[in-house]
N, C-alpha and C positions, 0 to 999 in steps of 0.2 A: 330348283334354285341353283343358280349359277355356283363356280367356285368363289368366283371375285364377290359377288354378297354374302354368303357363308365367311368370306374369311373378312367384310366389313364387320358382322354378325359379331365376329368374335373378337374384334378388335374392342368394338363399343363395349360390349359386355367386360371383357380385360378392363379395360378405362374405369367403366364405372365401380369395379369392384375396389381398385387401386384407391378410388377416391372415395369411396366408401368405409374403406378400410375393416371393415368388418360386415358378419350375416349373423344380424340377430344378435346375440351373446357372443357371437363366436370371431375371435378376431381374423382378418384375413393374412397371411404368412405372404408380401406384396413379394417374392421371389419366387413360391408359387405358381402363385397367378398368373405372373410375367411368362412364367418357362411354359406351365401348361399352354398357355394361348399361344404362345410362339410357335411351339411342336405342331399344333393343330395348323396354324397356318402355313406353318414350312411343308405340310403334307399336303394342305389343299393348293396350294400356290407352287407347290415343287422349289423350293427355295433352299438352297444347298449349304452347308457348316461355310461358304466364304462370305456370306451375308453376317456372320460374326466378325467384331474388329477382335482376332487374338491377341493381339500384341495388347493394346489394353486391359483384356481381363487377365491376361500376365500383371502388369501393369499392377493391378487391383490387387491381386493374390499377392504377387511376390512383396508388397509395401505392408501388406497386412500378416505376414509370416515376418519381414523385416521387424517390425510393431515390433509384434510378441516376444521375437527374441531381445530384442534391443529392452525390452521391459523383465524379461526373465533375467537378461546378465545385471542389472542393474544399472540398469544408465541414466535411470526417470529418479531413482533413487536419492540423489543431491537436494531435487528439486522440492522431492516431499517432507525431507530433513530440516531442506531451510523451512518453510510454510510456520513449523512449530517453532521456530528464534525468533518470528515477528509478530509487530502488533496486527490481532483480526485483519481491516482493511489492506494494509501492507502486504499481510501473506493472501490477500484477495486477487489484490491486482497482481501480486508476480505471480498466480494460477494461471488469470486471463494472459496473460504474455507467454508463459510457459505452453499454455492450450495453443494458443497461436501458432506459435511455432510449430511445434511438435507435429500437425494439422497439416501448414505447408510441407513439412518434410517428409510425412510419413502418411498421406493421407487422413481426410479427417475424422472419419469412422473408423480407421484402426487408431486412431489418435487418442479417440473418447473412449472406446473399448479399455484400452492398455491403462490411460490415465485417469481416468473420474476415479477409478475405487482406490485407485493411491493418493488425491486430493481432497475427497468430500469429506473422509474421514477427520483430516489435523484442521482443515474450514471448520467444520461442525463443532469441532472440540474447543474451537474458540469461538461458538456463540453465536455467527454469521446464521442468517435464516437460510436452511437447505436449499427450498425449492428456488429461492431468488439465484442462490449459486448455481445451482445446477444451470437453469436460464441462461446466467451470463455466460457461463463456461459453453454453452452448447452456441448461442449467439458468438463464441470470441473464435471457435473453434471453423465454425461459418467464415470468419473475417481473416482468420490465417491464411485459409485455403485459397484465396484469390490468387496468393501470388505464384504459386508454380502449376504449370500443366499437370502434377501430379497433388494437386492439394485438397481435391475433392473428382467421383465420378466424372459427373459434368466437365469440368474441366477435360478430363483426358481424353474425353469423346470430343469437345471440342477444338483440343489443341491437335489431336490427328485428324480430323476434318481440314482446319481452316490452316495446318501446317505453323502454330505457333509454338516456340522456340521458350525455354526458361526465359532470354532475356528477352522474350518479347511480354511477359508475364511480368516481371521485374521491373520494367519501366512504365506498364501501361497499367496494370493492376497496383502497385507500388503506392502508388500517394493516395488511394484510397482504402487502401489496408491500412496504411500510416495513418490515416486520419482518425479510420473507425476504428484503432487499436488505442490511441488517445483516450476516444472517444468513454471506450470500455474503461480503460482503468482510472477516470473519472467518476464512473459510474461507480464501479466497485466501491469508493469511499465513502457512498451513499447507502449501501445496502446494510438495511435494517439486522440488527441484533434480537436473537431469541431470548426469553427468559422464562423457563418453566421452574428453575430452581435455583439452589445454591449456583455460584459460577462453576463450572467443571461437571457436573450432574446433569445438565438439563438438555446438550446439544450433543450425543450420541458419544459412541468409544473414544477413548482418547488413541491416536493411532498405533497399531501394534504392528508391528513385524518379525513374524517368528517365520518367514517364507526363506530357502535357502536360495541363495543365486546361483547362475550357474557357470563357470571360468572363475568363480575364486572374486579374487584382486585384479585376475586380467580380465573378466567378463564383461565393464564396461569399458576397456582399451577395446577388448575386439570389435565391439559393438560401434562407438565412434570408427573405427576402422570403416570399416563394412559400411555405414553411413556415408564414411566421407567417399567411399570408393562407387557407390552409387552414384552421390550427387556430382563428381568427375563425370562419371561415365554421360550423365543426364544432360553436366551445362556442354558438353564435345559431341552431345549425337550428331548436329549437324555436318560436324565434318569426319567423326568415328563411322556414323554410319549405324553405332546401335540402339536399336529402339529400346524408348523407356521399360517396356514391359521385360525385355533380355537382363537388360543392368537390373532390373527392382530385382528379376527370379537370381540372378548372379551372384547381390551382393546380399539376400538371404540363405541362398546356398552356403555361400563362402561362411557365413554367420556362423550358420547350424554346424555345419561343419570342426566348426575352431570349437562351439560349447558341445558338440555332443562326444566327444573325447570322455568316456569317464562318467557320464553323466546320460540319462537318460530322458530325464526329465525335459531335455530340450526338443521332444521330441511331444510333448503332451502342449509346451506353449507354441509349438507352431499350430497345430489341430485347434487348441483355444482360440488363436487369433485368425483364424480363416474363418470369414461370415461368408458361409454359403448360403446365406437369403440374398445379398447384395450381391454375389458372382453371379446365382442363379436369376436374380433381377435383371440383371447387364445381359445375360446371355439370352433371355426372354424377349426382351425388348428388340435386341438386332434381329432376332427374329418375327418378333411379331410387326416391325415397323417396316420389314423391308418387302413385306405385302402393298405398300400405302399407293406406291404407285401404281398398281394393279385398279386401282378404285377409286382412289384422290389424286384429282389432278392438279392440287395443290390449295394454299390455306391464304385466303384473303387477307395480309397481313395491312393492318393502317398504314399508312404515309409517314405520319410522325412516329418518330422512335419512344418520346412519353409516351405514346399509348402504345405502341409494341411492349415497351417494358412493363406497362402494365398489364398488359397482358400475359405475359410471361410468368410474371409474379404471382399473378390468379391463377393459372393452368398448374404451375409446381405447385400453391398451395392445396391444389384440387386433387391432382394425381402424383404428385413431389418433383422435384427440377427436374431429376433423368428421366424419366419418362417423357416431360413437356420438351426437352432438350433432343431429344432422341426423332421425339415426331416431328418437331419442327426441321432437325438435317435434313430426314426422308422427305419431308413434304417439298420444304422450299430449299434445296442442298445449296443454289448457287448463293442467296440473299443469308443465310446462316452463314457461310462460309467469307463472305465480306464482311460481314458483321460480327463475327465470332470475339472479339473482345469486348462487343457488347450485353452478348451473347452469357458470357463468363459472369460481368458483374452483376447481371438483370436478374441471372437464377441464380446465383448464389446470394446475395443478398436479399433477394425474394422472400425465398426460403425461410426467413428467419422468421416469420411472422406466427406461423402455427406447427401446432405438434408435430403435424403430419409432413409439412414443408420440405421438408429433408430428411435422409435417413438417418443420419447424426443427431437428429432432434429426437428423434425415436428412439436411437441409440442408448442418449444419455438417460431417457427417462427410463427403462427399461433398467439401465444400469444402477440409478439411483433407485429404482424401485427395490430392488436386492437389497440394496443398504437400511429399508425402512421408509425412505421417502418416493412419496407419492408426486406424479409430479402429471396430473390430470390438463384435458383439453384447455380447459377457462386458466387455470392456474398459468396454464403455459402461457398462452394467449394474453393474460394482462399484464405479465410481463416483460414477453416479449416485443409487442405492438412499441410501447416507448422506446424501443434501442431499434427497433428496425425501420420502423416508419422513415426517422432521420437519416439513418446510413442507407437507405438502398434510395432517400431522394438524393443525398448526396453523390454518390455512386451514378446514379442516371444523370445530375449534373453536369457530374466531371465527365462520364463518358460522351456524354454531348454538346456540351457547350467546352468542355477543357481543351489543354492542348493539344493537336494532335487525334 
């Protein structure tokens, strides 16, 4: 047997395992997976460390050490304070805006990582039904990220492919974030109330904070610092010259730097917030994809963009968008890389449909599972299907038929 079918051999197998998600009982670790099949193929393919995009898995790291620290000095802090001065729905929807946000800036799975265990709790204490929360925050978390090349994986694979720019994210992603963010905090005022007891008893801890921060009073100055000196660095690459991945690792250096003064602990929340499943994911995949052309001479994509999109949709629900996003560059690099803001809205809104969809969807249930709450394939699924269905047709609308 040839190299080039040994390393098809192992790509199929990678895929199916991805979209499997698990052997037996046993769940599958999709970073893994990703890296082992890649190494196999990098060795039967002879395919060298520049088949990795570095500057993005900087990109990745450096946003998700940003995270952590920017949630160690207390920056996310405000946000969880206000939650408990307002009525249930109220402090819902400014979650969903907060998740949002936080999402485009910071990536969305260090987003969910650092934030769900500082929101579920003062949500839950006021009654709101978990698993509905968890959904919409992991759905809203989805919808932030559109809007910058760094607001989710996908994205920064696609905005270094297709060479799209913050403000090319900001105007073209823009009105369909805006709409599906509406969209959310409509929703929020619909989401059902629990009642297992007396009020205050029945819906989990009331929120506690005995965690120390770390820079005192100045550790969320430094923190917006470090943020705002990123996102300079981010909207000027085009004419600074530096890629997103340099400024993310820069302006978490500079972080760590200001809080680890005195303090050590700042040195346990960068390690906390680096998901080596998802580096290991991204670094698996550059590798195991950039075999494709060794064996696929490329992917029969439809005519119309509706069915491309749907397509899209079901491949990341099958094996989650980076991956579906990654093979589609390798396979067909010229027609992604014209399309690539199509590209953007298809799998990320995609995404939102099942558990597996994203790695944020994964994230959060994992995250909420710590807390007590379960938040299983069907569970996810019925309530995700009504928020996504809408926003990812709207989404393929506006990318298609809108302006531009």
């Amino acid at each position: 047997m040839t190299a080039d079918r040994l390393a098809a051999g192992v790509f199929v197998v990678a895929m199916l395992l991805l979209a499997a998600g698990r052997v037996g009982r046993l769940p599958v670790r999709r970073g893994g997976v990703a890296l082992s099949a890649g190494l196999v193929t990098a060795l039967l393919l002879a395919i060298g460390p520049a088949a990795v995009d570095w500057n993005v898995i900087a990109l990745l790291a450096g946003l998700m050490a940003l995270a952590g620290l920017a949630e160690h000095a207390g920056l996310f802090r405000p946000l969880r304070d206000r939650l408990v001065r307002l009525t249930p729905h109220r402090a819902l929807a400014t979650a969903v805006v907060g998740m949002a946000a936080a999402s485009a800036l910071f990536l969305n799975d260090a987003a969910m990582v650092v934030l769900l265990p500082l929101l579920l709790p003062p949500l839950r204490s006021q009654g709101l039904e978990p698993v509905s929360v968890v959904v919409l925050l992991a759905v809203a978390s989805n919808v932030g990220s559109l809007l910058t090349p760094f607001g989710n994986p996908q994205n920064a694979a696609l905005a270094a492919a297709a060479g799209l720019s913050m403000e090319d994210f900001l105007l073209q992603q823009g009105p369909v974030a805006a709409v599906g963010l509406a969209f959310l905090v409509a929703v929020a005022r619909c989401v059902p109330r629990e009642v297992r007891g007396p009020r205050g008893e029945a819906d989990g801890p009331a929120p506690r904070d005995g965690k120390r921060t770390s820079g005192g009073s100045r550790g969320p100055v430094l923190a917006a610092i470090a943020l705002a000196g990123f996102l300079a660095l981010a909207a000027t690459a085009q004419w600074t010259g530096v890629p997103y991945g340099v400024a993310a690792v820069l302006a978490a250096t500079a972080l760590y730097l200001g809080l680890r003064v005195g303090d050590r602990a700042a040195d346990r929340a960068v390690l906390g917030a680096l998901d080596l499943n998802i580096l290991a994911l991204f670094v698996g995949l550059y590798l195991l994809t950039a075999g494709l052309g060794a064996w696929l001479p490329g992917i029969p994509l439809p005519r119309s963009l509706w069915e491309v999109g749907l397509v899209v949709a079901a491949a990341g629900n099958l094996v989650g968008n980076v991956p579906a996003v990654l093979v589609l560059l390798r396979a067909e690099p010229a027609w992604s890389v014209a399309h690539g803001a199509f590209l953007v809205t298809a799998s990320t809104l995609g995404g939102t449909f099942l558990l597996g969809g994203s790695a944020v969807n994964l994230i959060a249930a994992e995250s909420a599972r710590r807390q007590g709450v379960g938040v299983g394939f069907v569970a996810f699924l019925r309530r995700a299907v009504p928020l996504g269905v809408p926003l990812f047709g709207f989404g393929l609308a506006w990318r298609i038929l809108g302006p531009g």
